[in-house]
PLY file of the C-alpha trace (Angstrom):
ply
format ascii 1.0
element vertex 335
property float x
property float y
property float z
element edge 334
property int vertex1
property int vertex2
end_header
0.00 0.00 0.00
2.73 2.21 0.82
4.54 1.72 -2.29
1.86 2.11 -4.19
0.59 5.34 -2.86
4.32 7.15 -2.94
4.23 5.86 -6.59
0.72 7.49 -7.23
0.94 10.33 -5.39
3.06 12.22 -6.98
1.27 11.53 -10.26
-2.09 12.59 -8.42
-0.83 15.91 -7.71
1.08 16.86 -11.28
-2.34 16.17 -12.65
-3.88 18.38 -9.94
-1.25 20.80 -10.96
-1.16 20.36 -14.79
-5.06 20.77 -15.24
-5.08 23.50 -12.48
-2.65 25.47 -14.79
-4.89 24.13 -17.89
-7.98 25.57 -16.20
-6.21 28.86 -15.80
-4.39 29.35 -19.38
-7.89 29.02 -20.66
-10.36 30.85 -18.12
-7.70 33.92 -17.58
-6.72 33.72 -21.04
-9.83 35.02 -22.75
-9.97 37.93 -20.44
-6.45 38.47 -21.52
-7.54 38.39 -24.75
-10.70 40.49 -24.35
-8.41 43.44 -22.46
-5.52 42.99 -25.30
-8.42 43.77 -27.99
-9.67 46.81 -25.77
-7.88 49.50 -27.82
-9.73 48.15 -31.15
-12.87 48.98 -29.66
-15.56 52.30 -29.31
-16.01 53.68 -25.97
-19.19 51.93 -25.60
-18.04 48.79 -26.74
-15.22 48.64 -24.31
-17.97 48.82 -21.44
-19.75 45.91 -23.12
-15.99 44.08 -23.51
-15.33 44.82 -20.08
-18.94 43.73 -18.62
-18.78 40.32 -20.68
-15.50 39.63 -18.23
-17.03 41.13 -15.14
-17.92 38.25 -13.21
-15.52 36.02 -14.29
-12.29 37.21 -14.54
-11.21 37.75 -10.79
-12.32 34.05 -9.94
-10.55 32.55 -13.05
-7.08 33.63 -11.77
-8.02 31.07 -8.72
-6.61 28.36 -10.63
-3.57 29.79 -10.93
-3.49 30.01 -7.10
-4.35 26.54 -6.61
-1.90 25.43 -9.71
1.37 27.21 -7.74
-0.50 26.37 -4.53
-0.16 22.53 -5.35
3.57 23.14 -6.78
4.62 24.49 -3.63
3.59 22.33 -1.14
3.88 19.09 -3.48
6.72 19.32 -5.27
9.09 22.08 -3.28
12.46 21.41 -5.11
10.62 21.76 -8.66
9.42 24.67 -6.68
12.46 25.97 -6.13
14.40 25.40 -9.53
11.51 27.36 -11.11
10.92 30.35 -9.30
14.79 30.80 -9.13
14.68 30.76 -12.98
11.58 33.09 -13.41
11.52 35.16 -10.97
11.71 38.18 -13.00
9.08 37.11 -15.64
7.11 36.07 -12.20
7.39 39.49 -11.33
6.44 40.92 -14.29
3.19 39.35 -14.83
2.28 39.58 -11.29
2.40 43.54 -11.72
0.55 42.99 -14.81
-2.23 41.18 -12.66
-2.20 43.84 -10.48
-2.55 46.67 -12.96
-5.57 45.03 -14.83
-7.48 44.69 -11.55
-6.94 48.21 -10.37
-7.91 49.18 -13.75
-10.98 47.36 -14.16
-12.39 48.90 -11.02
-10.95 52.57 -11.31
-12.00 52.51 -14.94
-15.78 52.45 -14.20
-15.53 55.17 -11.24
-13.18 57.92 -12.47
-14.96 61.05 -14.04
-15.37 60.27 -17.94
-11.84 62.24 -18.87
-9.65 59.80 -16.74
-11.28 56.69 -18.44
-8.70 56.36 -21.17
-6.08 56.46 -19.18
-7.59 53.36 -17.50
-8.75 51.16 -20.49
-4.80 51.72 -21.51
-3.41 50.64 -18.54
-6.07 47.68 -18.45
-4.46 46.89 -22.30
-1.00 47.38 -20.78
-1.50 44.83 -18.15
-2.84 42.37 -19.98
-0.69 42.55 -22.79
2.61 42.38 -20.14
0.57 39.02 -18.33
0.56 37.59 -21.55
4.10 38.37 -22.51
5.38 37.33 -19.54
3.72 34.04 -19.29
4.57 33.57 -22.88
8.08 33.60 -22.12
7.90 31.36 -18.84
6.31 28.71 -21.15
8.82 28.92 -23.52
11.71 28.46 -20.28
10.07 25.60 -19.39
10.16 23.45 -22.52
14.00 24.67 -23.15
14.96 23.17 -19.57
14.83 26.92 -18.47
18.54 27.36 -21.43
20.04 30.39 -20.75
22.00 30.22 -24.18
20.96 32.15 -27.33
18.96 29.65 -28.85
16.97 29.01 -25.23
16.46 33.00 -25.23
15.25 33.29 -28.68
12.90 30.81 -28.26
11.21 31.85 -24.84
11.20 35.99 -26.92
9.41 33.91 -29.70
6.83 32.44 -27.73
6.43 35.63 -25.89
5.69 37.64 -28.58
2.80 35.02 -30.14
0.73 34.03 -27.28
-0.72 37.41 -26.96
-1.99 36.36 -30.56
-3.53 33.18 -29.15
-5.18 34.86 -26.29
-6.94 37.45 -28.38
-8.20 34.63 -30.72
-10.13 33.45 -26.97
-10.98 36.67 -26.64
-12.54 37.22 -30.06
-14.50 33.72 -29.47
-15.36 34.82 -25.76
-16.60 38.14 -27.40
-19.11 36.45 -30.67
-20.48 34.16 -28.05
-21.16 37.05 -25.38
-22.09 40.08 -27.84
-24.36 40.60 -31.11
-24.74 43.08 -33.68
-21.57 45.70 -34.50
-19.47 44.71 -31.58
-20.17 40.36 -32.83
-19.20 41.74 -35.76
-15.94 43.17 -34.69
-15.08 40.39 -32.96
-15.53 37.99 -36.23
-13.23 40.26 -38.11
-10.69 40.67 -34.62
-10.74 36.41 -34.97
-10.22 36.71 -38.39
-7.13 39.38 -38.02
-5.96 36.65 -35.26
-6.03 33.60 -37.33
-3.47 33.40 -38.91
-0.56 34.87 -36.60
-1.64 32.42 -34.12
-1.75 29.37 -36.19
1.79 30.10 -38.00
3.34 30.42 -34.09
1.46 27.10 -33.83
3.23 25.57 -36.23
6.68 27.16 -35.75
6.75 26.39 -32.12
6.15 22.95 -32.76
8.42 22.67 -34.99
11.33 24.12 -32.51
10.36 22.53 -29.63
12.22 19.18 -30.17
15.27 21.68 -31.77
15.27 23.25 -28.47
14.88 20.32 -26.55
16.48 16.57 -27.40
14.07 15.11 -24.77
11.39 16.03 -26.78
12.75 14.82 -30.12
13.42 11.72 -28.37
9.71 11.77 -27.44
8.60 13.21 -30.93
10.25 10.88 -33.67
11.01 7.77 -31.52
8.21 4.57 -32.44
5.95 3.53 -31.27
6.12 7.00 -28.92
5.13 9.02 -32.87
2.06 6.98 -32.90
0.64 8.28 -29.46
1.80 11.80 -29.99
-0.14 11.94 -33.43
-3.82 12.34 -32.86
-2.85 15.32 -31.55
-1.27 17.18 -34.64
-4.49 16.26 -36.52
-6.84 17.50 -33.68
-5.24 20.48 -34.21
-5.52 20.49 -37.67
-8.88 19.74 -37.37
-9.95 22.71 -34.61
-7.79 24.86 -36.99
-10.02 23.81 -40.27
-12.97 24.80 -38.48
-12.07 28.05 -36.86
-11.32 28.99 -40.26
-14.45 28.02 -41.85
-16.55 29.98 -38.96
-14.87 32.88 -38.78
-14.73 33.65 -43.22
-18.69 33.19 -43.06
-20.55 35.78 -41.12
-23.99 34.07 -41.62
-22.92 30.84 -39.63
-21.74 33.00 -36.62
-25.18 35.11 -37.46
-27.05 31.61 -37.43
-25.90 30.77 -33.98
-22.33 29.12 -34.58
-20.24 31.26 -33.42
-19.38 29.27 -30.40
-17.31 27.02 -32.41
-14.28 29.93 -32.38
-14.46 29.68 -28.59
-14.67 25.80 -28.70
-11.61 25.40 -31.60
-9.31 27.28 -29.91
-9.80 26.04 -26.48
-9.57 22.30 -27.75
-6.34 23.75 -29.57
-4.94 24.48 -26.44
-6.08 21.42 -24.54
-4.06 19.67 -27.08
-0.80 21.53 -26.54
-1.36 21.26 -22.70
-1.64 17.51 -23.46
1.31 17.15 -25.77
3.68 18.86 -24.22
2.18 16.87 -20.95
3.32 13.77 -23.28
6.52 15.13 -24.56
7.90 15.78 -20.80
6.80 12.79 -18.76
8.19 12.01 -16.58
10.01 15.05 -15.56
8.70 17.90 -13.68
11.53 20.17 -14.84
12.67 18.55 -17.61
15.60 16.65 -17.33
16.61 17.51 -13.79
14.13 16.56 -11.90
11.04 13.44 -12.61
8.17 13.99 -10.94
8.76 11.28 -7.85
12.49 13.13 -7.19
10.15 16.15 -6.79
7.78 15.63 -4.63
7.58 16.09 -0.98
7.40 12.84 1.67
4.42 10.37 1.40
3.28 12.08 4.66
2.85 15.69 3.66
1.24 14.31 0.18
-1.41 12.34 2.05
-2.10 15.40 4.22
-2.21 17.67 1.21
-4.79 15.21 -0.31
-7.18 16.33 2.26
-6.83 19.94 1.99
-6.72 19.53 -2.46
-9.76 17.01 -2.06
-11.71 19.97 -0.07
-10.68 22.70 -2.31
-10.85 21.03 -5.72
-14.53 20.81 -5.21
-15.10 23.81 -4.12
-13.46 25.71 -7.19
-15.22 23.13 -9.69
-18.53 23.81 -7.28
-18.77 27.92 -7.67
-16.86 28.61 -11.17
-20.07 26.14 -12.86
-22.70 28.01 -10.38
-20.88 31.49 -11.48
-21.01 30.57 -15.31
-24.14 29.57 -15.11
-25.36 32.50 -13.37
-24.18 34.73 -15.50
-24.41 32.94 -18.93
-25.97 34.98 -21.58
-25.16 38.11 -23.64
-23.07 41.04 -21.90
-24.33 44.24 -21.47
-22.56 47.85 -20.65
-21.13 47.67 -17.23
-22.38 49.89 -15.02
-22.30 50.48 -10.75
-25.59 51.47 -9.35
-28.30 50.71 -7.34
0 1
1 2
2 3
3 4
4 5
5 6
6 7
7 8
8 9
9 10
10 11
11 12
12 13
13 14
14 15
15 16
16 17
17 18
18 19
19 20
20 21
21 22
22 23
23 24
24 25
25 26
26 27
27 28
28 29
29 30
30 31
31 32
32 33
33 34
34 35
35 36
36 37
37 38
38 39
39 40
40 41
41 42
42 43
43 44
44 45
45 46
46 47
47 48
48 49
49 50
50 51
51 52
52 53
53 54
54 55
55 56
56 57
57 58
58 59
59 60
60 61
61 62
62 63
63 64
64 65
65 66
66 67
67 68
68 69
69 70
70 71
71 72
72 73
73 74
74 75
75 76
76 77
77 78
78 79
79 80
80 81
81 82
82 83
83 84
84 85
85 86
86 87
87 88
88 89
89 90
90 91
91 92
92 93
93 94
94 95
95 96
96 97
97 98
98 99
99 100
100 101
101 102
102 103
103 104
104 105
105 106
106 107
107 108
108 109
109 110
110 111
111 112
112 113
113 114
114 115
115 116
116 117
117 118
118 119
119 120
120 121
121 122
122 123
123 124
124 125
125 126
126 127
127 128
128 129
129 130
130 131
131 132
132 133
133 134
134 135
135 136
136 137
137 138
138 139
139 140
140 141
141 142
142 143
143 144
144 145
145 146
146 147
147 148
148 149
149 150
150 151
151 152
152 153
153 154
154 155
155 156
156 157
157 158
158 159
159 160
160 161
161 162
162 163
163 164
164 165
165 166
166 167
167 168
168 169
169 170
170 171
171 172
172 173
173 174
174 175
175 176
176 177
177 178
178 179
179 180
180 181
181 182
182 183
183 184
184 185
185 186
186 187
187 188
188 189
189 190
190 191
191 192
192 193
193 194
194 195
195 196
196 197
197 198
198 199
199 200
200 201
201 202
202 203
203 204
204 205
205 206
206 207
207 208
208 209
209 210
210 211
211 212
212 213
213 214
214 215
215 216
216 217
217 218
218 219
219 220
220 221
221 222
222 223
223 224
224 225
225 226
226 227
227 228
228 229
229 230
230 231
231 232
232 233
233 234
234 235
235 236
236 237
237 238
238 239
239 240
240 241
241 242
242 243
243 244
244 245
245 246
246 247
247 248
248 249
249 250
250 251
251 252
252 253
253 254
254 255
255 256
256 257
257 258
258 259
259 260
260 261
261 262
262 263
263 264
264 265
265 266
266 267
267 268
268 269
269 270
270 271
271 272
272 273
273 274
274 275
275 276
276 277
277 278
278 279
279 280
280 281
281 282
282 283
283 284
284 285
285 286
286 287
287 288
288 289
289 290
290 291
291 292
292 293
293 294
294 295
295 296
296 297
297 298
298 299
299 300
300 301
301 302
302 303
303 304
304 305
305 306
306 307
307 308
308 309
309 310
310 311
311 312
312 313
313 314
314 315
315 316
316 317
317 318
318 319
319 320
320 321
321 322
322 323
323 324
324 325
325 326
326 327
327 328
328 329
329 330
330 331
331 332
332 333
333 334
């Protein structure tokens, strides 16, 4: 029993972790998305933007509580060899957090001539997030390489998931808006497209340069065969984002949720195969996920305190989406 649960365990919790992180890439990403599209907007349309976020956005960013939560207690050495190596990014988008919820709140209250200056800053910080979590993705999958190619690669990825996140926001924004601003938001998706599926592609294709654990992974059989359902998902949630987004009347005839759907599943499948391509290291190739993790003790202790909490963030982010499910309108304070 013993040996069995300090062989589980760990592999409990990096799934706790992994779709904790998931959870939060896609919840907090379309808000990043919606803010990083704010500029493209009318006045009045920002309010709607900004309203179609309102309830969500602050409890989306739980997951990434719960995902670094989990990390920490967990796995404390991973722990500590990644927030030595990011600390600075860390930094970065945790002022960028900061500036987008001060901003959201001082944006509706100020007298109408300090507005701007609030919409920009709520751009700003969710442009810098997304930057800055673009480039701690891109130091994880080189090992965290401080050499040029290591650096060029975390830039690259920096610089195109901003591109990704506004393609959730554009789907978040058809499914939540009609009329000029559903419009918009077709022809923001459409503007999107192809930026984010051409850093698709050439990220995949310099991962396993970047990385010889993942070329092992990649082009080693039978391993190919596993890896390559997900390729043609892709493919596949690509084809039809495409198709939605060129033809206005199939958003108008009530399809525009498929934007939302194709990139999320795109996502899900990059979460998965780079899940794939790493197993089983936690930081890849220095330390597997059972050299991680803390003692069988704390792990079993932590299981009642993750099998509380897991519940309770599944429990209230379905009752809040439910609750608020429907078409945004202009954001407003009042009684």
């Amino acid at each position: 029993m013993d040996i069995t649960w300090n062989y589980l365990a760990p592999l409990l919790f990096m799934a706790v972790m992994g779709l904790s992180l998931l959870a939060y890439v896609v919840l907090d990403g379309y808000d990043l998305g919606v803010g990083i599209l704010l500029p493209l907007a009318s006045d009045t349309e920002k309010d709607v933007m900004v309203s179609s976020i309102g309830p969500f956005w602050d409890a989306n960013e739980t997951w990434l509580v719960l995902g670094v939560g989990v990390l920490l207690v967990a796995f404390p050495k991973a722990h500590g060899l990644v927030l030595q190596a990011l600390y600075l990014p860390v930094m970065v988008m945790l002022v960028g957090l900061m500036a987008r919820g001060v901003a959201f709140d001082f944006r509706v209250k100020v007298a109408a001539g300090h507005k701007p200056l609030w919409n920009r800053i709520f751009f700003i910080g969710s442009l810098v997030t997304s930057m800055a979590q673009g480039w701690m993705l891109g130091s994880y999958i080189t090992g965290f390489d401080s050499g040029l190619w290591g650096l060029l690669f975390s830039l690259g990825v920096a610089l195109v998931l901003p591109a990704a996140y506004a393609m959730l926001g554009a789907g978040w924004l058809i499914m939540k808006t009609s009329d000029g601003l559903q419009e918009k938001s077709v022809a923001w998706a459409a503007r999107a497209f192809w930026p984010m599926a051409g850093a698709l592609v050439a990220i995949s294709l310099a991962t396993p340069i970047v990385s010889q654990t993942v070329f092992a992974k990649w082009f080693r059989l039978p391993e190919l065969f596993a890896l390559l359902p997900i390729p043609l998902i892709c493919a596949a949630a690509l084809w039809a984002l495409h198709h939605v987004i060129k033809r206005p009347n199939v958003v108008k005839a009530g399809y525009g949720w498929v934007v939302f759907a194709a990139t999320v599943l795109i996502f899900v499948m990059a979460f998965f195969g780079l899940a794939y391509s790493i197993f089983p290291f936690i930081v890849i190739d220095r330390l597997n996920v059972w050299e991680a993790a803390s003692s069988s003790q704390a792990l079993a202790i932590l299981a009642v305190g993750v099998g509380i909490t897991l519940p309770a963030i599944i429990g209230y982010t379905v009752f809040m989406y439910r609750v608020f499910w429907g078409k945004a309108r202009e954001l407003t304070y009042g009684l």
